[in-house]
Every structure is written in structure tokens, then in C-alpha cells.
C-alpha positions as semicolon CSV with decimal commas, in nm:
position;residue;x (nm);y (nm);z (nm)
1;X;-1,086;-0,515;3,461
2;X;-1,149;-0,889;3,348
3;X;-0,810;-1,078;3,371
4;X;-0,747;-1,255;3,056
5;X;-0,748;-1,619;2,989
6;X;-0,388;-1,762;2,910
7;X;-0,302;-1,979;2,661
8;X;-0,032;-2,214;2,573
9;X;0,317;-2,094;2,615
10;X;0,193;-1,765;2,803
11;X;0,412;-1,566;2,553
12;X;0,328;-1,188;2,474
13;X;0,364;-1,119;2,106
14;X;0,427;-0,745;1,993
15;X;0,321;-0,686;1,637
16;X;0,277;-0,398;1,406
17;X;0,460;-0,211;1,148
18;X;0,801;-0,138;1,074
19;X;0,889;0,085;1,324
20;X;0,643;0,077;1,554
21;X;0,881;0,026;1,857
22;X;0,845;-0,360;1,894
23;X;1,233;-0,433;1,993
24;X;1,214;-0,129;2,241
25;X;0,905;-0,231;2,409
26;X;0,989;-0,555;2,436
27;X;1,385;-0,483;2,582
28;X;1,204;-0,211;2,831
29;X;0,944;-0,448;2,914
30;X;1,204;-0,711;2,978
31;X;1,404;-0,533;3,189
32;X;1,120;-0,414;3,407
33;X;0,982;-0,716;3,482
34;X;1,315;-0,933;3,454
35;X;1,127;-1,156;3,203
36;X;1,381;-1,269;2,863
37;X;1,282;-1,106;2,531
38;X;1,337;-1,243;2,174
39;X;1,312;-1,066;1,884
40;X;1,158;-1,312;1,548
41;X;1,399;-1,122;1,296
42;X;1,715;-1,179;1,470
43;X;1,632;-1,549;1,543
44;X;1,599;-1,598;1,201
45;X;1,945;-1,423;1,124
46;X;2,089;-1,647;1,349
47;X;1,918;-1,902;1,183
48;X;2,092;-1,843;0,857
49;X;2,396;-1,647;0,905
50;X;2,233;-1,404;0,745
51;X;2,076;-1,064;0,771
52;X;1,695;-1,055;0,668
53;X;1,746;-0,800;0,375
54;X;2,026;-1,049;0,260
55;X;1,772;-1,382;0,274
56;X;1,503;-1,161;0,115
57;X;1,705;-1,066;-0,178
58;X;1,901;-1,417;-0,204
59;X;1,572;-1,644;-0,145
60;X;1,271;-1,419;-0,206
61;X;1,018;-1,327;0,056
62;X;0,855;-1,656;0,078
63;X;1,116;-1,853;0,214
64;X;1,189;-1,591;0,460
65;X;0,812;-1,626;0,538
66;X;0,865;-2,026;0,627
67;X;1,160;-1,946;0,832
68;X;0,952;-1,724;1,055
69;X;0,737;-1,963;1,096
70;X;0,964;-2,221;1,188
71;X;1,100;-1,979;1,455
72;X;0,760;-1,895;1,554
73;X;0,693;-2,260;1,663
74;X;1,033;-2,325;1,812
75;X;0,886;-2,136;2,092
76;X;0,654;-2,394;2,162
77;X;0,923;-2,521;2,460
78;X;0,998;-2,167;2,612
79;X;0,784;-1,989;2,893
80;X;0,739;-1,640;2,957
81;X;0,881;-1,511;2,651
82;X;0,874;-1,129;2,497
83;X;0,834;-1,193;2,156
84;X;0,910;-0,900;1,923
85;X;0,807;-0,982;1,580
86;X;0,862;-0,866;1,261
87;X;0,611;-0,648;1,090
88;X;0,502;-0,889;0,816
89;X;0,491;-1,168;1,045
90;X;0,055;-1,139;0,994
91;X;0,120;-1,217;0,607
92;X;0,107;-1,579;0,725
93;X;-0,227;-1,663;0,853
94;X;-0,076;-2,008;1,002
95;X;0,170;-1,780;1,221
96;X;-0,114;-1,595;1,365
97;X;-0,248;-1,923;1,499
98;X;0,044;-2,009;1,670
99;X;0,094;-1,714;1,843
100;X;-0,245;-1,731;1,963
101;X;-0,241;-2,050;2,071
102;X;0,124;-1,987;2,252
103;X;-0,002;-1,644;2,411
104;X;-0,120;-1,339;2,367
105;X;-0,091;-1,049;2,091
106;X;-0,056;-0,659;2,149
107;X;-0,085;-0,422;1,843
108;X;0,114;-0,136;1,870
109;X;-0,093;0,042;1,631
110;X;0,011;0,397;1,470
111;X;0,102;0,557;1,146
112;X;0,278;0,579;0,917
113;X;0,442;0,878;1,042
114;X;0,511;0,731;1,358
115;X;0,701;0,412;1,183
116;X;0,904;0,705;0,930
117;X;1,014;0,868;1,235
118;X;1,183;0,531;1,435
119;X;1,331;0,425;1,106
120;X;1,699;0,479;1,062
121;X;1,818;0,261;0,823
122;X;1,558;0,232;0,549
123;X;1,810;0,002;0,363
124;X;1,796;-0,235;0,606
125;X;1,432;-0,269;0,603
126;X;1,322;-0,509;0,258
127;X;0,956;-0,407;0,334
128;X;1,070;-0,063;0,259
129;X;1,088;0,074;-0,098
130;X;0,907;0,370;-0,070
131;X;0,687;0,600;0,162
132;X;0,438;0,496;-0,101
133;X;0,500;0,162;-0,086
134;X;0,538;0,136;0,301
135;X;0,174;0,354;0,327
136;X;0,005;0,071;0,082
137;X;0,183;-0,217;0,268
138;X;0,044;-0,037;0,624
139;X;-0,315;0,021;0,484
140;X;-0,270;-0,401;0,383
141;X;-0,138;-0,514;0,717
142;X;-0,368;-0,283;0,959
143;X;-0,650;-0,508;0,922
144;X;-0,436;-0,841;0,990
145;X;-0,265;-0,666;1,277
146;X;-0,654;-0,574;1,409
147;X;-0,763;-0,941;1,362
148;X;-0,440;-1,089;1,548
149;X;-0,433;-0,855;1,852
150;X;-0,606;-0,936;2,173
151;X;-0,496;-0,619;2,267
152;X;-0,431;-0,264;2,094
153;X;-0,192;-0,008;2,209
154;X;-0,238;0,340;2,042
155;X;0,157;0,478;1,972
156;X;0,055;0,817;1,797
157;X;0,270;1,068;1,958
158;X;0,389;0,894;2,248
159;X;0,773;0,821;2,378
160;X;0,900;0,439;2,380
161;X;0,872;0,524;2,760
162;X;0,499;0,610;2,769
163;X;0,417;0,314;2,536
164;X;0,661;0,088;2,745
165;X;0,476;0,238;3,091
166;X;0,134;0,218;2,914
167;X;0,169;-0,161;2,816
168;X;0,295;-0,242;3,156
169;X;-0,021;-0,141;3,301
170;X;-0,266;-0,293;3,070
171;X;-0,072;-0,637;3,096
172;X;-0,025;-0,599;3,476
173;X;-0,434;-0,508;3,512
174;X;-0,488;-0,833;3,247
175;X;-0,276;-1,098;3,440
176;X;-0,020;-1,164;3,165
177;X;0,284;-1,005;3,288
């Protein structure tokens, strides 16, 4: 296996759609490795004393857009980082720059099944409207998720352990973790 050339930062990036099991994987991988994890939502909630679905409805999807990408390059000055982002983070072509440059991307890539079944709280989610609308938004982000990753990571029908085991060992055999 050819170990992979890091870059910047030497952040891993998770991205993929809602539900996909970012937050878990990065937590689990976290904890195995005793590396810190952030999560690009809840630094933006932070941000603003706000909850995303709250910023959404108050100031409209584009400004929540710029505020991800000002937390994306705030981690320009941390190492090591877990970075779980949010699923429409790849809207932004500007934010898939800068996580290339500050590491490396895996696409936790499934359907849409697979994000319906992690979802609790589908009024939390402002992507979410509908299945319909969260199948059309999936069939629009696939190909941005495909162009970001360095690496893929297929979740159909596999536990947040086997996904959290299976990373591991492509990241281990890569160098990055």
C-alpha cells in the first residue's frame, strides 16, 4: 500500500451526507487513537449562539455557508484534528480547497437509506424537507463528495463499529493516523 503524501495541517476530514455517521466515526476514531475531534456544525453553533436550523432559517443558507468556511480555515493553527463536517460543506468549492490543502478527505459514501436510518431528528436537520428532497440533494452532492475525497469508505450495511474499524485500517495502512 502506497503511504499518502500529507498536506498542510495533517487534518482528516469526514464528509458525506446527512447521516452518514461522520460525528460517530470521528468520536470512535478519536478515542482509539487519543487524537481530538471537532465537529464543523457545532463550531459554528458555538460561533453564534445558535443552533444551525436556527441560523438557516434566521440568515438563509448562504450565510451559514460563509460561517463554515470561516470555521473551516480557523483550523489552519490546529494539528491532528478529526474534522467531522457537515454534509453540505462540498456546496462551497473554496471549502474543498482548504480542506485539501489542510489534510486529507474520506467519503463515507452510502444511500440514502443508510442516512434515513441514522436520522433521528429530521427537524433538526434544515437540509431535510423531504425523502424526496434529501434523495435529489444526495444525487447533487455525490459527485462533489467523489471529487473532494482522497479516500472512499463504502457504509452500505455496515455498523458505526465496522466503518469506525474499517477506516482505522485504511488510514493506519496510508500513514495519516
Amino acid at each position: 500500500m502506497q503511504r499518502a503524501v500529507k498536506r498542510g495541517c495533517d487534518h482528516i476530514f469526514f464528509i458525506g451526507f446527512l447521516g452518514a455517521g461522520k460525528s460517530t466515526l470521528a468520536r470512535n476514531l478519536g478515542m482509539m487513537f487519543n487524537r481530538r475531534f471537532v465537529d464543523t456544525d457545532r463550531l459554528v453553533e458555538r460561533r453564534q449562539g445558535m443552533t444551525v436550523r436556527c441560523i438557516f432559517e434566521r440568515d438563509g443558507e448562504a450565510r451559514f455557508r460563509e460561517l463554515e468556511t470561516e470555521v473551516l480555515e480557523s483550523l489552519r493553527c490546529e494539528r491532528s484534528l478529526l474534522v467531522s463536517c457537515g454534509g453540505g460543506i462540498v456546496e462551497t468549492p473554496c471549502n474543498i480547497s482548504l480542506m485539501r490543502e489542510m489534510g486529507f478527505c474520506v467519503y463515507l459514501d452510502g444511500d440514502i437509506d443508510d442516512s434515513l436510518r441514522q436520522i433521528r431528528r429530521r427537524d433538526t436537520r434544515p437540509d431535510f424537507r423531504s425523502i424526496e428532497h434529501a434523495t435529489r440533494l444526495l444525487e447533487h452532492r455525490r459527485p462533489l463528495y467523489r471529487r473532494a475525497a482522497d479516500l472512499t469508505v463504502d457504509i452500505r450495511d455496515k455498523t458505526f463499529t465496522e466503518v469506525s474499524y474499517l477506516c482505522a485500517e485504511l488510514l493506519l495502512e496510508r500513514g495519516l493516523i
